[in-house]
N, CA and C atoms as an extended XYZ file, in Angstrom:
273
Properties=species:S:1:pos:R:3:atomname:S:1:resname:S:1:resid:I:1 pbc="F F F"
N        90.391       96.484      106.539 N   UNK     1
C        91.354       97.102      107.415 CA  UNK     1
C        92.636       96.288      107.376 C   UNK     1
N        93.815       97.042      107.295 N   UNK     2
C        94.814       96.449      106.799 CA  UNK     2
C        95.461       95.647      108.201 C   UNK     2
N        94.807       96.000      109.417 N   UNK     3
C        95.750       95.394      110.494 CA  UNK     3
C        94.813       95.944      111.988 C   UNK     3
N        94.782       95.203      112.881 N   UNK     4
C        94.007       95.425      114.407 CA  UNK     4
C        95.066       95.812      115.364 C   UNK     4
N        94.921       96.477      116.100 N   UNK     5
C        95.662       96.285      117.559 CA  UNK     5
C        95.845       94.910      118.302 C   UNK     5
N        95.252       93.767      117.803 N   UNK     6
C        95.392       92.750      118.062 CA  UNK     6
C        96.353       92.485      117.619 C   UNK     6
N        96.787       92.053      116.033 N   UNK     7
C        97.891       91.929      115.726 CA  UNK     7
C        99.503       92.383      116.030 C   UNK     7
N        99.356       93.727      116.461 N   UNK     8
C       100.487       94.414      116.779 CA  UNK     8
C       101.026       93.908      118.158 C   UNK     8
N       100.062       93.537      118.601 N   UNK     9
C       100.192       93.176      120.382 CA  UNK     9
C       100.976       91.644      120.325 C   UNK     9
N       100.332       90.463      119.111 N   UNK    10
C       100.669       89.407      118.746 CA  UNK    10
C       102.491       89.170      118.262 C   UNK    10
N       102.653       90.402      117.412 N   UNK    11
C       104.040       90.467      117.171 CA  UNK    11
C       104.957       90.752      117.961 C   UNK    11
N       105.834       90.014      117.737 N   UNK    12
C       107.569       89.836      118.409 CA  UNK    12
C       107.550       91.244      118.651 C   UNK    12
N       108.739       91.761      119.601 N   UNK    13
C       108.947       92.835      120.026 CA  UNK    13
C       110.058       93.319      118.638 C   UNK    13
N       110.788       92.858      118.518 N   UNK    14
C       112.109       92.921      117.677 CA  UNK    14
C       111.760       92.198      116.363 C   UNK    14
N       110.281       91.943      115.806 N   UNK    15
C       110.169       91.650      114.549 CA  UNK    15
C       109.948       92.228      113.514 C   UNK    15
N       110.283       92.645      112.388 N   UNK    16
C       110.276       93.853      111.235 CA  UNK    16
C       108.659       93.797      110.959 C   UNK    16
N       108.535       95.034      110.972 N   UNK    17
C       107.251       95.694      110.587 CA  UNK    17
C       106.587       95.464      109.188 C   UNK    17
N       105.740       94.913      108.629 N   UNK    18
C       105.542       94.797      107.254 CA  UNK    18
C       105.037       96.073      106.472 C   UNK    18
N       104.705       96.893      105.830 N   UNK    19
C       104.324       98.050      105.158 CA  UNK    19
C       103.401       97.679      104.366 C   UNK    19
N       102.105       97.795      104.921 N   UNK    20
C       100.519       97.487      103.595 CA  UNK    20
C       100.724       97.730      102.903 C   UNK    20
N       100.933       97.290      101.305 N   UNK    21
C       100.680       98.605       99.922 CA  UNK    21
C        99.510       99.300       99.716 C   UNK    21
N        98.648       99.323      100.615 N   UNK    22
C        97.396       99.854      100.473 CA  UNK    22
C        97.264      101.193      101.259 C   UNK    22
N        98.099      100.676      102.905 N   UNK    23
C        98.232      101.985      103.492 CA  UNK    23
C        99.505      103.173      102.738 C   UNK    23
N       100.175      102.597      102.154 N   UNK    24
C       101.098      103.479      101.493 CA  UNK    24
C       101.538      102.812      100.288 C   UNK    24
N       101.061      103.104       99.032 N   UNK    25
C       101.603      102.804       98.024 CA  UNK    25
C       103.076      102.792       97.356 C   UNK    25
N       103.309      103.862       97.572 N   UNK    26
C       105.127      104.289       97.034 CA  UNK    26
C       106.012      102.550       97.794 C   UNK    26
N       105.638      102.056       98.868 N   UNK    27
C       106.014      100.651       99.664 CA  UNK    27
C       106.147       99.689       98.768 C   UNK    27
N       105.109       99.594       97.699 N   UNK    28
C       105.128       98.685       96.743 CA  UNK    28
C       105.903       98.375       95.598 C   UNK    28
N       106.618       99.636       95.452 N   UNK    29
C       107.953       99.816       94.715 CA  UNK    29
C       109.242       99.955       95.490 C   UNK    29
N       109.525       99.637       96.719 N   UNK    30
C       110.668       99.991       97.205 CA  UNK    30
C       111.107      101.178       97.742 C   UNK    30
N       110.469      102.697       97.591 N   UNK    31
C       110.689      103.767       97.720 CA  UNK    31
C       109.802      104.411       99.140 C   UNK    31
N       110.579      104.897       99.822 N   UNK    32
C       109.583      105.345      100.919 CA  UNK    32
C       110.841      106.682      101.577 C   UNK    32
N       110.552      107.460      101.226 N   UNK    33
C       111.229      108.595      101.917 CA  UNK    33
C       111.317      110.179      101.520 C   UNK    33
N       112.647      110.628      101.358 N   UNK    34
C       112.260      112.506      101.172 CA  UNK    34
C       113.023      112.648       99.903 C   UNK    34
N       113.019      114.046       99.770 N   UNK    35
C       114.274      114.308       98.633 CA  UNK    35
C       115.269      115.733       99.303 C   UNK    35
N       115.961      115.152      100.225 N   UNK    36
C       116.874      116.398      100.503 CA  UNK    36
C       117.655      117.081      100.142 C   UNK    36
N       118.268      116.985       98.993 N   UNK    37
C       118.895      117.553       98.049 CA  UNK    37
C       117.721      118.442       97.198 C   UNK    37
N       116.738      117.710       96.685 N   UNK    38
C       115.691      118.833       96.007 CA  UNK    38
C       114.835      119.620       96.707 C   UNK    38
N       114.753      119.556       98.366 N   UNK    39
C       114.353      120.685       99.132 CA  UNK    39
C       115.353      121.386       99.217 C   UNK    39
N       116.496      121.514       99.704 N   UNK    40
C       117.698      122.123       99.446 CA  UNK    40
C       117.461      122.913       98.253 C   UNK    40
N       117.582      122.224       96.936 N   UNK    41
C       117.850      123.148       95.935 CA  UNK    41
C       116.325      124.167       96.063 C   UNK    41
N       115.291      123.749       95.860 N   UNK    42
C       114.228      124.168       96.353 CA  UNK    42
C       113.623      125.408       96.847 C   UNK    42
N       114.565      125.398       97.929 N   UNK    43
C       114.536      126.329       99.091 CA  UNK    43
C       115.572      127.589       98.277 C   UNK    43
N       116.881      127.091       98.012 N   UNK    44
C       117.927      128.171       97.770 CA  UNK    44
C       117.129      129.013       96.123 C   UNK    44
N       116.871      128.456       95.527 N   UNK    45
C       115.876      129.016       94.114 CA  UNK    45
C       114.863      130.063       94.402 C   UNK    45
N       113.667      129.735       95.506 N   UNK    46
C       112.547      130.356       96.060 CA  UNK    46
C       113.258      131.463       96.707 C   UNK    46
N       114.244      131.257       97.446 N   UNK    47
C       115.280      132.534       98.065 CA  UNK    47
C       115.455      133.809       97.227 C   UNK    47
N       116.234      133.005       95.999 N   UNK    48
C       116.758      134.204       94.913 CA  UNK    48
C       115.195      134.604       94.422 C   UNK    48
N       114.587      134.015       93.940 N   UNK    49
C       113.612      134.388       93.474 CA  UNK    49
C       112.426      135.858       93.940 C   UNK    49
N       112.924      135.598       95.659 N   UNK    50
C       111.866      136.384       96.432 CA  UNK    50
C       113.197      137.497       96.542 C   UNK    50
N       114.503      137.491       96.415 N   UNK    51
C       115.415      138.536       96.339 CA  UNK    51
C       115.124      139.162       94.920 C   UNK    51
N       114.793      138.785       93.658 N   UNK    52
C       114.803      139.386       92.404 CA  UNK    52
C       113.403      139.679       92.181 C   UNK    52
N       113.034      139.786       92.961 N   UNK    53
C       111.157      140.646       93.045 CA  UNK    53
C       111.679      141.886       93.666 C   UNK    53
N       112.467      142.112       93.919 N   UNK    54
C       113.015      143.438       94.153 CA  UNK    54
C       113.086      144.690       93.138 C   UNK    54
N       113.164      143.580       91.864 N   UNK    55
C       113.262      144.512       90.787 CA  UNK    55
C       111.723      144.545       89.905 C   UNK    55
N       111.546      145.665       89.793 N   UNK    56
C       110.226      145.872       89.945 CA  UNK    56
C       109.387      147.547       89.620 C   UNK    56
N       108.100      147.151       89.078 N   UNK    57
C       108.336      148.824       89.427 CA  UNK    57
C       107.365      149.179       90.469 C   UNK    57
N       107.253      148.658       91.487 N   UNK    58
C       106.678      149.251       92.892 CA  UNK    58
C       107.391      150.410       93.400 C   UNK    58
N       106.646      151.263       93.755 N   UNK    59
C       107.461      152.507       94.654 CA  UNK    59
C       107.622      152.649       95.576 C   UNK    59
N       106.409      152.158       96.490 N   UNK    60
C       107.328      151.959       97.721 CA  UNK    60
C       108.002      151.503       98.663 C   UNK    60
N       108.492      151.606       99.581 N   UNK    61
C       109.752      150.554      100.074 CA  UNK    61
C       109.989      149.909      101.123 C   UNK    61
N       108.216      149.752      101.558 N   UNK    62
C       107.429      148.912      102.345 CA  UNK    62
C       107.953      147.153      101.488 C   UNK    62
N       107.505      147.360      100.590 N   UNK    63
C       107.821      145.934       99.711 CA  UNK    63
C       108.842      145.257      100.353 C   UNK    63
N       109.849      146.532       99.731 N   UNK    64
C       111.355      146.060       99.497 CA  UNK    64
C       111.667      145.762      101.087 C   UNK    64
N       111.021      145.986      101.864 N   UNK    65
C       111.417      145.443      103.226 CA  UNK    65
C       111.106      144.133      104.000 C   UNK    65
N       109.434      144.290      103.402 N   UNK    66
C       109.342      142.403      103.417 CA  UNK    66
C       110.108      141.221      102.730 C   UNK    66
N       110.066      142.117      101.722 N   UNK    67
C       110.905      140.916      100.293 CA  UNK    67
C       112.326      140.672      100.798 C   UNK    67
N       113.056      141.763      101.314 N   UNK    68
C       114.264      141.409      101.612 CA  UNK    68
C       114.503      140.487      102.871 C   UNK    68
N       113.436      140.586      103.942 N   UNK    69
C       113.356      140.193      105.477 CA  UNK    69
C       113.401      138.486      104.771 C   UNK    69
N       111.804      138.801      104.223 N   UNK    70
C       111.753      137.307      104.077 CA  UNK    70
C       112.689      136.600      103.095 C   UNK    70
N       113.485      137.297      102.075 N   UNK    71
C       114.820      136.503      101.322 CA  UNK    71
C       116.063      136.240      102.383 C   UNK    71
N       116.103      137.052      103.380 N   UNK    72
C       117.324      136.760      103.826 CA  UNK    72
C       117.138      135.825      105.331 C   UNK    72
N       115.947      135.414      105.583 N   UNK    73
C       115.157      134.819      106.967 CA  UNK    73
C       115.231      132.982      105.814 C   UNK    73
N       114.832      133.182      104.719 N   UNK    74
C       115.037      132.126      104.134 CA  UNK    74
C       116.709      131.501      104.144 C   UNK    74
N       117.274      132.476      103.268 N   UNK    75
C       118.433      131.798      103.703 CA  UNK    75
C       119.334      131.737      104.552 C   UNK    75
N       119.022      132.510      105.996 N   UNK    76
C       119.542      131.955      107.505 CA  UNK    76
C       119.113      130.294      107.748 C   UNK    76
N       117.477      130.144      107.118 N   UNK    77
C       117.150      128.959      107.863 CA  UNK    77
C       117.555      127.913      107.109 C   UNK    77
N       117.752      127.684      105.422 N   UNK    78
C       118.710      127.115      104.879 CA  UNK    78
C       120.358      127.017      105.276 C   UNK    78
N       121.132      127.547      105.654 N   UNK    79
C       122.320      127.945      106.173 CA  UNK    79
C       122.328      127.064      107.218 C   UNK    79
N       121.336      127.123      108.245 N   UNK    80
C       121.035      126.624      109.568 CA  UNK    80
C       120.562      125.159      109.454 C   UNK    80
N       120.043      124.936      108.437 N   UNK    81
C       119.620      123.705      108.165 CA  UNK    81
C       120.636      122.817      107.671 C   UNK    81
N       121.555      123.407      106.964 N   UNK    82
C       122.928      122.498      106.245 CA  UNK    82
C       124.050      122.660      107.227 C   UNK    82
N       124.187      123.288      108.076 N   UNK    83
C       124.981      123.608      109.309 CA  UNK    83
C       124.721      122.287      110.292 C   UNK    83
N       123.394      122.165      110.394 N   UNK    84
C       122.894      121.287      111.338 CA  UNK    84
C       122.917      119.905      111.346 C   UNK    84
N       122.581      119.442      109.480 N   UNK    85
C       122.910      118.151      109.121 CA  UNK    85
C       124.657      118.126      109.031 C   UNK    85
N       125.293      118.362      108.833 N   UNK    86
C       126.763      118.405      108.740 CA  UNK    86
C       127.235      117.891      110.477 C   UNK    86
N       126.367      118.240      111.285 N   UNK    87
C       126.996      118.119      112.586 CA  UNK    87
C       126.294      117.269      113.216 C   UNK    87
N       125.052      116.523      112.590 N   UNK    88
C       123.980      115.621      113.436 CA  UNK    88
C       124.990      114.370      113.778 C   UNK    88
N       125.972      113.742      112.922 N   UNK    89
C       126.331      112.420      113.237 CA  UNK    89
C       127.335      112.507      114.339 C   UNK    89
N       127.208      113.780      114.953 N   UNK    90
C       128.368      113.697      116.215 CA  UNK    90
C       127.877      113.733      117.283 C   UNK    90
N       126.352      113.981      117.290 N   UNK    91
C       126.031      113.939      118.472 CA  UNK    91
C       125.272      112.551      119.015 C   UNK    91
């Protein structure tokens, strides 16, 4: 076990946290976080993608109503999401 509740209780209030490489590997190289730019791109790709399933030869237009809901519900919440980081450092 990489660490007790004992220990945590032992440490400084204001002393840096160490990172097991065991409880999280990626730690052991320096890297520990997201890729927001490649969810971004991600997201806007899967968008078009679920917009160009439109073309198709389904007939009826039940489809074309999900496909479009959910292409354009995608990119409100993308929109909303880059809207939101743009304005986080002011609040």
């Amino acid at each position: 076990m990489a660490g007790s509740g004992q220990d945590v209780a032992k440490r400084e209030k204001n002393a840096p946290a160490t990172v097991d490489p065991r409880d999280e590997p990626s730690a052991a190289w320096g890297w520990h976080g997201g890729f927001p730019k490649g969810s971004l791109i991600a997201g806007w790709v899967s968008a078009i993608i679920v917009l160009l399933m439109l073309i198709g030869n389904h007939q009826g237009r039940v489809e074309d109503l999900w496909l479009v809901a959910i292409g354009l519900g995608m990119i409100f919440l993308l929109i909303r999401h880059t809207m939101r980081a743009r304005r986080s450092w002011r609040r």
